[in-house]
C-alpha positions in Angstrom: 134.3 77.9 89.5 133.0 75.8 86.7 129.4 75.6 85.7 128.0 72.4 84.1 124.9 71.9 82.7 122.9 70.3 85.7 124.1 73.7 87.3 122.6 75.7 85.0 119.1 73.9 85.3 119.5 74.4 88.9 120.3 77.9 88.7 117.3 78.6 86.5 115.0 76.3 89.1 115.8 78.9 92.0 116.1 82.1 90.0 112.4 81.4 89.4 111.7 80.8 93.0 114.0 80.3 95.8 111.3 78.2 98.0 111.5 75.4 96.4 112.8 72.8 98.2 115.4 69.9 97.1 113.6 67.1 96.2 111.5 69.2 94.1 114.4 70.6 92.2 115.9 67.3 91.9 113.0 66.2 90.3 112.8 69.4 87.7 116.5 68.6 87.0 117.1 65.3 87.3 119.0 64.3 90.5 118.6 63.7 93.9 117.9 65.8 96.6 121.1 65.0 98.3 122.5 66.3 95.1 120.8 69.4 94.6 121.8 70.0 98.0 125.8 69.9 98.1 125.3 71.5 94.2 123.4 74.7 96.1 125.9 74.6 98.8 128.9 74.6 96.7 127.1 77.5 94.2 126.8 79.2 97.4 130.2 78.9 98.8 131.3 79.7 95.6 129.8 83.0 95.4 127.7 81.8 92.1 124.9 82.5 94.3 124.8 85.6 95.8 122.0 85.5 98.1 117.9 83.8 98.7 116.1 86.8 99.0 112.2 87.3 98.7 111.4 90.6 95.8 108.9 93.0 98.7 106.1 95.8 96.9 107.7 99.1 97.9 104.4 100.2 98.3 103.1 97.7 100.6 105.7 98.7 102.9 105.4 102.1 102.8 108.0 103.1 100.0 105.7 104.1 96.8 108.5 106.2 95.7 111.9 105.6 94.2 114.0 107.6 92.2 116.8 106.8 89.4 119.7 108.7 90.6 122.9 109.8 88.3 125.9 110.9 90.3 129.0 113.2 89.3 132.1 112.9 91.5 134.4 116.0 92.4 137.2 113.9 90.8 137.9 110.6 89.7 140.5 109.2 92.6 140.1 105.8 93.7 140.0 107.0 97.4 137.1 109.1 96.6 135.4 106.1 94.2 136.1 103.4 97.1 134.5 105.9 99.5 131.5 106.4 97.7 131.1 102.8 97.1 131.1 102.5 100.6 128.2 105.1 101.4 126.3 103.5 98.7 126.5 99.7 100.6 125.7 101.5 103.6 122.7 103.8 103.4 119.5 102.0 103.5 117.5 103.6 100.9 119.8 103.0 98.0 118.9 99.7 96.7 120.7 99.6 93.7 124.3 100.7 93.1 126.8 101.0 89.9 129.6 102.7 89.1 129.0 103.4 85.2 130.8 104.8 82.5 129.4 108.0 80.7 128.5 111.1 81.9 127.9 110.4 85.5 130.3 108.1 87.3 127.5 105.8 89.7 123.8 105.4 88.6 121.9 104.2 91.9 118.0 103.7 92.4 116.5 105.2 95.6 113.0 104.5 98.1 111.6 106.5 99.6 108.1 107.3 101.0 107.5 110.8 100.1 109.5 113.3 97.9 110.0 115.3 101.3 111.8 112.2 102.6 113.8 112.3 99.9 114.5 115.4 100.1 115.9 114.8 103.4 117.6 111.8 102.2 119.6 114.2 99.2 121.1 116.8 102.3 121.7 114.0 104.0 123.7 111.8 101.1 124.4 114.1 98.3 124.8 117.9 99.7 127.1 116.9 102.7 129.3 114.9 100.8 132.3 116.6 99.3 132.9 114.9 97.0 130.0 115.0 95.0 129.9 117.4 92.4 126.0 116.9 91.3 123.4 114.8 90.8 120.6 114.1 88.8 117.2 112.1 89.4 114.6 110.9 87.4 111.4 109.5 89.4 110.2 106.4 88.5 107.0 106.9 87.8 105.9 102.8 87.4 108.0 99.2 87.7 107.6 97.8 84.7 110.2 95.1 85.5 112.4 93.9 88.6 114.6 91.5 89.6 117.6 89.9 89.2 117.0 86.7 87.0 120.2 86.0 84.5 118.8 84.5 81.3 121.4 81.1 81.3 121.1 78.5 78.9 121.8 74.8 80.2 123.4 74.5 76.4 126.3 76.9 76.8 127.5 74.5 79.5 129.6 71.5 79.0 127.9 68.2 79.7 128.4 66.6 83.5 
C-alpha cells in the first residue's frame, strides 16, 4: 500500500493517542472528517494499522513482574520454529514475541505476578516443550519505556 504524506500525519495523530476522534484529526492534519475516516479505514484494511489498543500498568492489574526471556530451540526446522511461534501467539503471559538472530533464536517478554507464578508459567511453557533446549531470563527490574510508536516523518512521503 502506498503512504502519502497526509497518511503519515495521520499515522503520527493516532500513534499519539488513538481516542481522538475524526474531526479532531482532520483539523491536526488538514482534511475533513469524512476523510480521515475512509484514510483510517483503508490504513486499517490495509494492515498499516495493526490494531487501537489502550497501553494498561502491569502493576495496576496485578502483574508487577515481567521477565526478558531468551530461548534456544532443539534444532532449527521450520516445523519446530512455526510451532513455537504458535505457542508464543497463544499463551497469555507472553506479550512480546521475536524470533531473533544471535545466540538465542526468539527473545519474548513475560507478566507475571509473582516469581512463583512464573515459575509455574516456565514448567508449564519451557520444561514441557521438547523442543526447547534452554532458556534464559533477565527480570525487568523497571519500564523505562513502552510502546509501539514508529518515529515517521510526513517528509519521506511523496506529496498527495
Amino acid at each position: 500500500m502506498k503512504l502519502d504524506r497526509l497518511d503519515a500525519k495521520l499515522l503520527n495523530a493516532v500513534q499519539g493517542s488513538n481516542r481522538l476522534g475524526s474531526e479532531e484529526l482532520g483539523a491536526m492534519i488538514g482534511l475533513s472528517s469524512t476523510a480521515v475516516q475512509r484514510r483510517l479505514k483503508r490504513l486499517r484494511e490495509g494492515g498499516v494499522i495493526e490494531a487501537d489498543v489502550s497501553v494498561i500498568s502491569p502493576a495496576h492489574v496485578g502483574l508487577p513482574l515481567a521477565m526478558f526471556v531468551l530461548v534456544t530451540l532443539e534444532r532449527e526446522r521450520a516445523d519446530i520454529i512455526d510451532r513455537f511461534k504458535q505457542s508464543i501467539r497463544n499463551t497469555a503471559e507472553v506479550m512480546n514475541g521475536y524470533y531473533v538472530t544471535g545466540d538465542a533464536d526468539f527473545a519474548i517478554i513475560v507478566t507475571a505476578q509473582s516469581m512463583a507464578d512464573y515459575e509455574q508459567f516456565t514448567r508449564k511453557f519451557f520444561y514441557e516443550n521438547p523442543d526447547i533446549k534452554s532458556f534464559k531470563t533477565m527480570v525487568i527490574m523497571d519500564r523505562i519505556k513502552t510502546g509501539f510508536t514508529l518515529p515517521i516523518d510526513p517528509a519521506d512521503f511523496d506529496r498527495v
